[in-house]
C-alpha positions in Angstrom: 51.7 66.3 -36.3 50.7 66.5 -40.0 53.7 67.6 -41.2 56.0 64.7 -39.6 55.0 62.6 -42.9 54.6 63.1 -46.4 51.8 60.9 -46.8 48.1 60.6 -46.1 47.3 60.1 -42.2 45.3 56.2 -43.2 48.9 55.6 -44.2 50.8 56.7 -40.9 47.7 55.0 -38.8 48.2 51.5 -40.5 52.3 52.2 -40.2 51.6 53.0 -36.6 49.5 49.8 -36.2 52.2 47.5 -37.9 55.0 49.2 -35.5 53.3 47.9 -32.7 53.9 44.8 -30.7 50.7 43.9 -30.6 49.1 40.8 -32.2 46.9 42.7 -34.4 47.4 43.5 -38.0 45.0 46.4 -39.4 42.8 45.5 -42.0 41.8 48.3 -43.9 38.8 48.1 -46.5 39.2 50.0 -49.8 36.7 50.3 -52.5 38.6 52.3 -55.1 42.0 51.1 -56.6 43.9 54.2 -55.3 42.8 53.5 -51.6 44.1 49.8 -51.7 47.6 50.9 -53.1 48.0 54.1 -50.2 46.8 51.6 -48.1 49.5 48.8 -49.0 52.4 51.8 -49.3 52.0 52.0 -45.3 53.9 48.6 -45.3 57.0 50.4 -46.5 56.6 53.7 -44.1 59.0 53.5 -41.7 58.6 55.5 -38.2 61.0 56.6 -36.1 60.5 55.6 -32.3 60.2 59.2 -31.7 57.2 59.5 -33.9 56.1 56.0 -32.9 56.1 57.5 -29.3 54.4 60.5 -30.2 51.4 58.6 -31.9 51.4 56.5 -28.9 50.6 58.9 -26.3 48.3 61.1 -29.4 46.0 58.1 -28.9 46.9 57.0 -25.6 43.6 54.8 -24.3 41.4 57.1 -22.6 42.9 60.3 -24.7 39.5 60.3 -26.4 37.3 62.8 -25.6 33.5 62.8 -26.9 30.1 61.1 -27.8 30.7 57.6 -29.5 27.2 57.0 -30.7 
């Protein structure tokens, strides 16, 4: 899925976030300059509701596999 964007993946994950219809808004922390701007360019990404979809079931709840410790 890398290549559907021409941006960094913390970019297409806040996109993703603000293209849901959920009541949540991400809220990133950045402690260099560069980060907060990539971070704020996210607002402006727009995803198509194929790609939306795709993300969606990428990180479907329970797609997770692993030890969260």
């Amino acid at each position: 899925m890398t290549s559907m964007w021409p941006c960094k993946w913390p970019q297409v994950a806040i996109a993703w976030c603000l293209h849901r219809p959920w009541d949540v808004l991400p809220i990133p922390g950045s402690s260099k300059v560069h980060h907060l701007k990539e971070n704020a360019a996210a607002a402006d990404l727009k995803l198509t509701a194929d790609q939306v979809k795709r993300l969606d079931a990428a990180f479907a709840p329970g797609k997770a596999k692993g030890d969260r410790n």
